[in-house]
DSSP file (Angstrom, degrees, kcal/mol; ACC not computed):
  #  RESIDUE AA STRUCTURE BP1 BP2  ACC     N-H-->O    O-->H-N    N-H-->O    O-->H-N    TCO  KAPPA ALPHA  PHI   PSI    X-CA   Y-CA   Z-CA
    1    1 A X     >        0   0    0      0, 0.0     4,-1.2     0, 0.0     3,-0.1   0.000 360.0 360.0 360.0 -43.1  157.2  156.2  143.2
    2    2 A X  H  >  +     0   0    0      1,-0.2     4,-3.7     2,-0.2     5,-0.3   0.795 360.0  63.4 -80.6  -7.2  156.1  157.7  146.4
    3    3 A X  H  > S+     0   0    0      1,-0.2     4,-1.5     2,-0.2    -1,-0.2   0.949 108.9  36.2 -56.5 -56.7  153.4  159.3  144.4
    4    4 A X  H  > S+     0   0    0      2,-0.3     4,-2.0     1,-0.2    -1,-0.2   0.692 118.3  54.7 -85.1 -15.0  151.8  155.7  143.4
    5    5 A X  H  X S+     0   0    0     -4,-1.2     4,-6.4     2,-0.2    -1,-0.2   0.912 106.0  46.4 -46.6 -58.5  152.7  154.6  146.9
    6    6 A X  H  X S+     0   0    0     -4,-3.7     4,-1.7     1,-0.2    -2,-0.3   0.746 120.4  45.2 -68.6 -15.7  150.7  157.7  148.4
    7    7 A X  H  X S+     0   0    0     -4,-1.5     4,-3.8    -5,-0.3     3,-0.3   0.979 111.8  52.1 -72.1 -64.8  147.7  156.4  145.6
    8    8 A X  H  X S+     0   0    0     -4,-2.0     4,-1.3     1,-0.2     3,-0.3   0.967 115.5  36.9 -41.2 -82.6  148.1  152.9  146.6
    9    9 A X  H  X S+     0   0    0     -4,-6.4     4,-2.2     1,-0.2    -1,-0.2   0.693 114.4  53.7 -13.9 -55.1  147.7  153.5  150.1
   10   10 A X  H  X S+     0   0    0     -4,-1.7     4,-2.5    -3,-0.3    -1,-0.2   0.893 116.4  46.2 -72.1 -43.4  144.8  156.5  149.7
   11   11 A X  H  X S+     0   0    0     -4,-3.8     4,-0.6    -3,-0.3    -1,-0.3   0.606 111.8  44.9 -70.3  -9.2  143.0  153.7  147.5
   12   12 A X  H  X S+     0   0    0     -4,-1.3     4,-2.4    -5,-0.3    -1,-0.2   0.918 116.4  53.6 -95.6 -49.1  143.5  150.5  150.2
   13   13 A X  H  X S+     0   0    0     -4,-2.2     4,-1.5    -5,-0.3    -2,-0.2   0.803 112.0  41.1 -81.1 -35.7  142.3  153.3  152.9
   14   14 A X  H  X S+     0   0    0     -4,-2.5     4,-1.9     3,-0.1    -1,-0.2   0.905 115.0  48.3 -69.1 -39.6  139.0  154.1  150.9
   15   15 A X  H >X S+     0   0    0     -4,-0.6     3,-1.7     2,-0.2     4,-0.9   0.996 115.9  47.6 -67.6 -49.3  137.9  150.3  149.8
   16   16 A X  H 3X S+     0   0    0     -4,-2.4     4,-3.0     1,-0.3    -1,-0.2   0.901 115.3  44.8 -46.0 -56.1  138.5  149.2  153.6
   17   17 A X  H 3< S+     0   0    0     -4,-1.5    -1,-0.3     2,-0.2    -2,-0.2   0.693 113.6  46.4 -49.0 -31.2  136.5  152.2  154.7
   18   18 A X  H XX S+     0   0    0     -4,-1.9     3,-8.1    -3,-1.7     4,-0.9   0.950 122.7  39.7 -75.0 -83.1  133.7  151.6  152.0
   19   19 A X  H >X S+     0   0    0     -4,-0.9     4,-2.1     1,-0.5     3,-1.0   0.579 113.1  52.5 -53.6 -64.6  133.6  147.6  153.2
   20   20 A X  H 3< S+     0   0    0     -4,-3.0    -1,-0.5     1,-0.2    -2,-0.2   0.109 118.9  35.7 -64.7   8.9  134.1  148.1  156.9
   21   21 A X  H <4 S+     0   0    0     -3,-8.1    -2,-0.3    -5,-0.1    -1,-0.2   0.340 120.3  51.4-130.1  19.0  131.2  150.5  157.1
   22   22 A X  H << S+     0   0    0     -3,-1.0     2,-0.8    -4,-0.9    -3,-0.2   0.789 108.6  43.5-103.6 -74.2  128.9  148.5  154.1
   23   23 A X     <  +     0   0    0     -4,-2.1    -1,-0.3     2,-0.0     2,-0.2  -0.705  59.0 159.7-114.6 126.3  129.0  145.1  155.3
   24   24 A X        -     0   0    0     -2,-0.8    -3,-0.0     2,-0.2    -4,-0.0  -0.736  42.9-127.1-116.2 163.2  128.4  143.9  158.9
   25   25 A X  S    S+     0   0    0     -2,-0.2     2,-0.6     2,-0.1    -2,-0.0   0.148  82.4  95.0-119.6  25.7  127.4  140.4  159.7
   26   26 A X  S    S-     0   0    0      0, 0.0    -2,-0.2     0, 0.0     2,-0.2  -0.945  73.0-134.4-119.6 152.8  124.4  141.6  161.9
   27   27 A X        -     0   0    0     -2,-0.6     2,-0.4     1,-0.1    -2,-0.1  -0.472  24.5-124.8 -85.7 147.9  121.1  141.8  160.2
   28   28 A X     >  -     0   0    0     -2,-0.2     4,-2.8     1,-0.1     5,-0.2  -0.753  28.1-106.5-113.2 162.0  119.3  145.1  161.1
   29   29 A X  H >> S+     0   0    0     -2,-0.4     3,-1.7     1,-0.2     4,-1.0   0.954 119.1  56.5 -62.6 -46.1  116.0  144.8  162.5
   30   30 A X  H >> S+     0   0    0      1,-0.3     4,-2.2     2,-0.2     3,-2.1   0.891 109.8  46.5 -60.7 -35.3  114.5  146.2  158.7
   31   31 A X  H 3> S+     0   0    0      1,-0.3     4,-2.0     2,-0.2    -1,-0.3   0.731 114.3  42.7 -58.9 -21.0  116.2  143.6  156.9
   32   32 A X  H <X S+     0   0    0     -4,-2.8     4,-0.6    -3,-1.7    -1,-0.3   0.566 112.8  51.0-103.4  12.9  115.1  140.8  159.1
   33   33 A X  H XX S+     0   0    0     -3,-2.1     4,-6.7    -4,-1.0     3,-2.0   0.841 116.3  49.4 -85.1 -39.3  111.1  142.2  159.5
   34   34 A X  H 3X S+     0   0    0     -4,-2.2     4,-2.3     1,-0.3    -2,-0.2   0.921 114.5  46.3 -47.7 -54.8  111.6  142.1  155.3
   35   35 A X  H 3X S+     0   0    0     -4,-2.0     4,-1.3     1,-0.2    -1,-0.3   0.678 108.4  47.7 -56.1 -27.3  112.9  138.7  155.8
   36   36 A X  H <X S+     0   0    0     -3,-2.0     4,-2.7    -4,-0.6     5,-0.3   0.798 113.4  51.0 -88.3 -32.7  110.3  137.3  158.1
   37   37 A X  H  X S+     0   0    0     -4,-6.7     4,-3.0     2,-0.2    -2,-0.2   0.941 108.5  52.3 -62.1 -25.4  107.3  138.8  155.5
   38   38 A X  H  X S+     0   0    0     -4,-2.3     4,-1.4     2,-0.2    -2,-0.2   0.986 112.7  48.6 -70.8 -62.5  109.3  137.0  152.3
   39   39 A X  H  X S+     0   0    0     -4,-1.3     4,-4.4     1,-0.3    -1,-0.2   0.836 110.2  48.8 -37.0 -48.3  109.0  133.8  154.6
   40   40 A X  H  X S+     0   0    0     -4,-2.7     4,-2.0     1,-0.2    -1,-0.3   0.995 111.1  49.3 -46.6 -62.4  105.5  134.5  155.2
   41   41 A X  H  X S+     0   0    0     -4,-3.0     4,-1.6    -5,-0.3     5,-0.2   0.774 109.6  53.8 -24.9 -57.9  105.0  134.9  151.6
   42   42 A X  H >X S+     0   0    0     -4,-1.4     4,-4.5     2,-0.2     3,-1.1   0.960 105.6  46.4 -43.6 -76.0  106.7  131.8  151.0
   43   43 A X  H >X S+     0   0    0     -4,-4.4     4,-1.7     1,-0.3     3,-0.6   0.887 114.5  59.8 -41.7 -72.8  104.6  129.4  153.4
   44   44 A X  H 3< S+     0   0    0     -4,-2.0    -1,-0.3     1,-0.2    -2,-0.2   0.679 109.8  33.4 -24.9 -53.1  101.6  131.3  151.6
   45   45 A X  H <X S+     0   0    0     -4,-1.6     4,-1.5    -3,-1.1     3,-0.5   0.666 115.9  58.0 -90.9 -20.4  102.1  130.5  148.2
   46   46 A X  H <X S+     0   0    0     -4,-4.5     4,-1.8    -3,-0.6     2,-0.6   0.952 113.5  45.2 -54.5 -70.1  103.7  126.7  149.1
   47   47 A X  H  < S+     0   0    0     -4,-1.7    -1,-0.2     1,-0.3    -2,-0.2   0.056 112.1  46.7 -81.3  29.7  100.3  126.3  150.7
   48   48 A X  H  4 S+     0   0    0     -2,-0.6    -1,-0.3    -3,-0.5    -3,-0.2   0.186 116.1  49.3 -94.5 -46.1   98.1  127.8  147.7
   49   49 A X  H  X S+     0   0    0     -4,-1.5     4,-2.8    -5,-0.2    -2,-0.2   0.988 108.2  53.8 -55.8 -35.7  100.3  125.5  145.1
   50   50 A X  H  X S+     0   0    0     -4,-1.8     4,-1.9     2,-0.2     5,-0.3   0.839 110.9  38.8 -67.9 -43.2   99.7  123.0  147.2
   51   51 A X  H >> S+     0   0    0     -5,-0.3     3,-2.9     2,-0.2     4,-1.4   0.788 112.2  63.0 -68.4 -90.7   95.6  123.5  147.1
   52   52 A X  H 3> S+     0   0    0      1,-0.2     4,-3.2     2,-0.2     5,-0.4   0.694 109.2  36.4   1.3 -64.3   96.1  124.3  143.3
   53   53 A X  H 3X S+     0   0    0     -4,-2.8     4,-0.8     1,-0.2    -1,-0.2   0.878 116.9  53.7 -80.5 -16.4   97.6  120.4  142.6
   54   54 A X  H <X S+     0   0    0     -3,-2.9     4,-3.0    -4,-1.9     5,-0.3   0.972 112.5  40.7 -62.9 -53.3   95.1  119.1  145.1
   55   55 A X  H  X S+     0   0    0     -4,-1.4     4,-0.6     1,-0.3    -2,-0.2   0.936 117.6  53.6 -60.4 -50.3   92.2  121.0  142.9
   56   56 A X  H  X S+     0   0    0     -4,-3.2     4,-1.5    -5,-0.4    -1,-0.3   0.752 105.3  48.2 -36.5 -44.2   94.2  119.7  139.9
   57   57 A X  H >X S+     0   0    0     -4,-0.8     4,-1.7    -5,-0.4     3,-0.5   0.991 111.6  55.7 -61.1 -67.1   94.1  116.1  141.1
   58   58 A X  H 3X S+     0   0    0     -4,-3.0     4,-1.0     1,-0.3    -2,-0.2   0.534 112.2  38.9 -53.3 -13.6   90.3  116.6  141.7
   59   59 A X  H 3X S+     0   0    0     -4,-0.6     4,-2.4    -5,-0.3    -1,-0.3   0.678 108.0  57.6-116.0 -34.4   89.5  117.7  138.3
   60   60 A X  H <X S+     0   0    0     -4,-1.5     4,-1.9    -3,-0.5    -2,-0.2   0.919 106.4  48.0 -84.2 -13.4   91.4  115.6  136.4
   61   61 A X  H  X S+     0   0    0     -4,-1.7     4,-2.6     2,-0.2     5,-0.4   0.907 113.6  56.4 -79.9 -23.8   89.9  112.5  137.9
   62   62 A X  H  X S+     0   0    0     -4,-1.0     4,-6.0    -5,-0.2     3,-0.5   0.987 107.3  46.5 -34.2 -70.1   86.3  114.3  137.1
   63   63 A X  H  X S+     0   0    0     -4,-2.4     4,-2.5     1,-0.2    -1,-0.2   0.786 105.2  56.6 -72.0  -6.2   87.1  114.6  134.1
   64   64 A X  H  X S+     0   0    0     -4,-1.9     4,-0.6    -5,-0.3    -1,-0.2   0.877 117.5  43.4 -64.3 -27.2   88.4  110.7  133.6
   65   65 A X  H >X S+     0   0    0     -4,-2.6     3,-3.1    -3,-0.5     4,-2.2   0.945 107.2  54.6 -70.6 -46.2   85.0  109.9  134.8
   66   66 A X  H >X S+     0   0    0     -4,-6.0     4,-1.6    -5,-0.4     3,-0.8   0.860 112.2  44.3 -44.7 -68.8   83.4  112.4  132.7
   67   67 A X  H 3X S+     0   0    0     -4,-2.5     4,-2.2     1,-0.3    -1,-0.3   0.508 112.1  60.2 -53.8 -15.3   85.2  110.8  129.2
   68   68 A X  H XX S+     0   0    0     -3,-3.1     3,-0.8    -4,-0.6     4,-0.7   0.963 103.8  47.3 -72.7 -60.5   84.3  107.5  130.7
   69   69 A X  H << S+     0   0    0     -4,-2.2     3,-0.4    -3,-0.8    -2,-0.2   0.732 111.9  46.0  13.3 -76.2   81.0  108.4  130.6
   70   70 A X  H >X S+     0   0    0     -4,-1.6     3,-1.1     1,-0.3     4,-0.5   0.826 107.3  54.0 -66.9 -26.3   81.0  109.6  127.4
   71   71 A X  H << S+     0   0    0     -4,-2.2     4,-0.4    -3,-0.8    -2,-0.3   0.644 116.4  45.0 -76.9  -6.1   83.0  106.5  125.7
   72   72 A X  T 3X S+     0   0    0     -4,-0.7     4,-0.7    -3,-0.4    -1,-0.2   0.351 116.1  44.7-108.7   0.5   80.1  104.2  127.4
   73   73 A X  H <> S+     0   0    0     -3,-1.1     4,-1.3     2,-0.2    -2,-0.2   0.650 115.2  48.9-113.6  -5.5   77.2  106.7  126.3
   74   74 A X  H  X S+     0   0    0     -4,-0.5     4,-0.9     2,-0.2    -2,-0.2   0.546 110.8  49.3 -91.5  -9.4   78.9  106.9  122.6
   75   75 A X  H >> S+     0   0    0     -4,-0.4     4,-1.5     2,-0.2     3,-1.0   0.974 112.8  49.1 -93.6 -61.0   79.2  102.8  122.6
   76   76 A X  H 3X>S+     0   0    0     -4,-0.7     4,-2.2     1,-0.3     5,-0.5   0.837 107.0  53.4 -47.5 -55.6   75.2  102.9  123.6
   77   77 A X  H 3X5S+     0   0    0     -4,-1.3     4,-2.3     2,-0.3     5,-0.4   0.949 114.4  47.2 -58.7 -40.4   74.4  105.5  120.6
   78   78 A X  H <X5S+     0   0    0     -3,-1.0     4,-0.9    -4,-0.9    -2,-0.2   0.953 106.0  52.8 -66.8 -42.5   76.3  102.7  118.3
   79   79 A X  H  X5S+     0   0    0     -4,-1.5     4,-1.0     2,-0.2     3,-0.3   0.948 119.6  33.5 -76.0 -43.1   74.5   99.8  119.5
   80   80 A X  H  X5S+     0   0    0     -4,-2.2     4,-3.0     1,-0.2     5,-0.3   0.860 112.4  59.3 -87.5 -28.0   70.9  101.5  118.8
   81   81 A X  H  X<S+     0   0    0     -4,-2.3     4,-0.7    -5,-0.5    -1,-0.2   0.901 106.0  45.6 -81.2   3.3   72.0  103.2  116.0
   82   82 A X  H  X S+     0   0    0     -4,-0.9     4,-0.6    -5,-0.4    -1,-0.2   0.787 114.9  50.8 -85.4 -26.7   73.0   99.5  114.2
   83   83 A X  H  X S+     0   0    0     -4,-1.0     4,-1.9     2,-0.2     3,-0.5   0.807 109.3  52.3 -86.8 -45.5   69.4   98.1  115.5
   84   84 A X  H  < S+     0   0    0     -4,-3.0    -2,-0.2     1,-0.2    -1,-0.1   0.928 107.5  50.3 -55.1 -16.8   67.8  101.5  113.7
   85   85 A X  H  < S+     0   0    0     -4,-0.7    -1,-0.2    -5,-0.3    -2,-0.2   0.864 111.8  47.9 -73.9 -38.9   69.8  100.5  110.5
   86   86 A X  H >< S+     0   0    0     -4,-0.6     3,-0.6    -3,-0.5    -2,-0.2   0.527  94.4 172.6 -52.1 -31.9   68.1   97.0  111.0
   87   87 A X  T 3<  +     0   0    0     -4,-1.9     3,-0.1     1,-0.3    -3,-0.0   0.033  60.2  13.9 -43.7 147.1   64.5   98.5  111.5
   88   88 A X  T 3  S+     0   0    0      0, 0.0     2,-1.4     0, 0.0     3,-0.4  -0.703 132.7  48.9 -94.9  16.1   61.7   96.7  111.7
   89   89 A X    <   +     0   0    0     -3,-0.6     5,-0.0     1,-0.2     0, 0.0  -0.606  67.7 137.4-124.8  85.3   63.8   93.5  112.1
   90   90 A X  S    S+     0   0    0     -2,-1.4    -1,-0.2     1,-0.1    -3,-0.1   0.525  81.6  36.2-116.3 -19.3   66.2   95.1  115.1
   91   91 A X  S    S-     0   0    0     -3,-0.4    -2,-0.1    -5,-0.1    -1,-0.1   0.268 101.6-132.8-125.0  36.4   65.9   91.6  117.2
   92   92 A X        +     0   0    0      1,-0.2     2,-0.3     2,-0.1    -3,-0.1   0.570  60.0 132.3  44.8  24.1   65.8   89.0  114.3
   93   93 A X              0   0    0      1,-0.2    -1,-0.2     0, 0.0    -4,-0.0  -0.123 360.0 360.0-107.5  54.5   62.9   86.8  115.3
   94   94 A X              0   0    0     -2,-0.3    -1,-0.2    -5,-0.0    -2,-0.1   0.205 360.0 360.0-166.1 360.0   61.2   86.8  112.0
């Protein structure tokens, strides 16, 4: 019994010791420079996502024009190519 006592004890006396010299609740100056460069990091790649969906925005309305474009230059290729099916009588006044 005093055996698992003397155990008990040895073991309460080691974790305290580990714990009380492992964790402190002050930040050491390398953990907080590490911390202000992740920050940096952060603000840096917010403001690069942020250009990204902007660039994204810009491109997709290009291309909305661009397909606009095209459905109004593929309806023009339909309208001549129904008067070339008609040649020489493409505006009916004969």
């Amino acid at each position: 019994m005093q055996r698992s006592i003397r155990n008990l004890l040895a073991g309460t006396a080691v974790l305290g010791g580990l714990l009380l010299s492992s964790c402190t609740s002050y930040i050491t100056q390398e953990q907080l420079a590490t911390l202000q460069e992740l920050r940096k990091q952060e603000a840096s790649l917010k403001e690069k996502l942020a250009n990204t969906n902007s660039e994204i925005d810009k491109i997709k309305a290009e291309l909305k024009d661009i397909q606009a474009q095209a459905k109004d230059c593929d309806s023009k290729k339909s309208f001549v190519e129904e008067k070339l099916k008609q040649w020489p009588n493409v505006w009916g006044d004969k």
